[in-house]
C-alpha positions in Angstrom: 23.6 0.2 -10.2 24.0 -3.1 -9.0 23.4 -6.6 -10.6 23.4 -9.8 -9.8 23.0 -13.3 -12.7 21.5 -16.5 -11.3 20.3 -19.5 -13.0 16.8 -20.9 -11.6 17.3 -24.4 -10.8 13.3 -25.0 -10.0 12.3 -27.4 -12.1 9.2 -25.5 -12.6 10.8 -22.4 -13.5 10.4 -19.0 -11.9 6.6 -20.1 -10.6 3.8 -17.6 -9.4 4.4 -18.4 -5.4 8.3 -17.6 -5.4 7.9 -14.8 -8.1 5.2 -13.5 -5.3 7.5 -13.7 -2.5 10.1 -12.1 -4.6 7.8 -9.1 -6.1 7.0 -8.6 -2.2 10.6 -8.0 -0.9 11.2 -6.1 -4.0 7.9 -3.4 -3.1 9.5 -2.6 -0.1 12.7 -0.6 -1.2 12.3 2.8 -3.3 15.6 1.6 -5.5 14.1 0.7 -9.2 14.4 -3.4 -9.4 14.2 -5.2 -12.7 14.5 -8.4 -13.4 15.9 -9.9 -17.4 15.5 -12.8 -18.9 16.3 -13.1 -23.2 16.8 -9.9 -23.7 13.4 -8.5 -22.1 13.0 -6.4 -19.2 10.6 -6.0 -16.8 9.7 -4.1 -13.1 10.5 -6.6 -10.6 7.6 -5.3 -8.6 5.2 -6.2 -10.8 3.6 -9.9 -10.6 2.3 -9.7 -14.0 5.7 -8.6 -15.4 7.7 -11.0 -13.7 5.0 -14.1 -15.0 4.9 -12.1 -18.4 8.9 -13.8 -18.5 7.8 -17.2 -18.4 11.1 -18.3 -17.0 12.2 -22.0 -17.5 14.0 -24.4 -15.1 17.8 -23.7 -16.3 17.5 -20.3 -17.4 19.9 -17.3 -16.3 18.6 -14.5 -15.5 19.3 -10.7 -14.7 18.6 -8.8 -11.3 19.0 -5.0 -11.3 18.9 -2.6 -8.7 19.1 1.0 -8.9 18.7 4.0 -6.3 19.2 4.7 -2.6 18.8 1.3 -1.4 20.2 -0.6 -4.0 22.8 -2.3 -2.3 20.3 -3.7 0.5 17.8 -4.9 -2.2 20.1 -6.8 -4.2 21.0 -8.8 -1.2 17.4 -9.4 -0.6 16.2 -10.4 -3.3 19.2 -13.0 -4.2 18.4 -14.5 -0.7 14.5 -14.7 -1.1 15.1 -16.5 -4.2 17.9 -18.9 -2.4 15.1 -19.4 0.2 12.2 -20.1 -2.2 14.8 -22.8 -4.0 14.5 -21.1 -7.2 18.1 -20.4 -7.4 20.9 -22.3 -5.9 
């Protein structure tokens, strides 16, 4: 398994067009992807689940990867939320 913590540094939080974006690149590997915020965790290819989060500006959160691709999507996904400017 491999996991990466960030902080979001949007000030609107993790928002529905980068948490789109993100859910995308996530759907595309087979490796399970979750994403953790205050103790709660959801499927990171799910829209709903990630908005369910409502993760503030200034919050850490949890990215989890697990499977055959792991490695690959946990690079992805850090860099699609670098690009997006939700994390720094």
């Amino acid at each position: 398994m491999k996991e990466v913590s960030v902080t979001v540094v949007d000030p609107v939080g993790l928002h529905a067009r980068p948490a789109t974006v993100a859910v995308n690149a996530a759907s595309k590997f087979k490796s399970e992807v979750k994403v953790s915020y205050k103790g709660r965790s959801v499927n990171m290819k799910s829209i709903m689940g990630v908005m369910s989060l409502g993760i503030p500006t200034q919050s850490e959160i949890t990215v989890s990867c697990e499977g055959e691709d792991e490695e690959e999507a946990i690079k992805t996904i850090e860099e699609v939320l670098r690009e997006q400017k939700v994390i720094a």
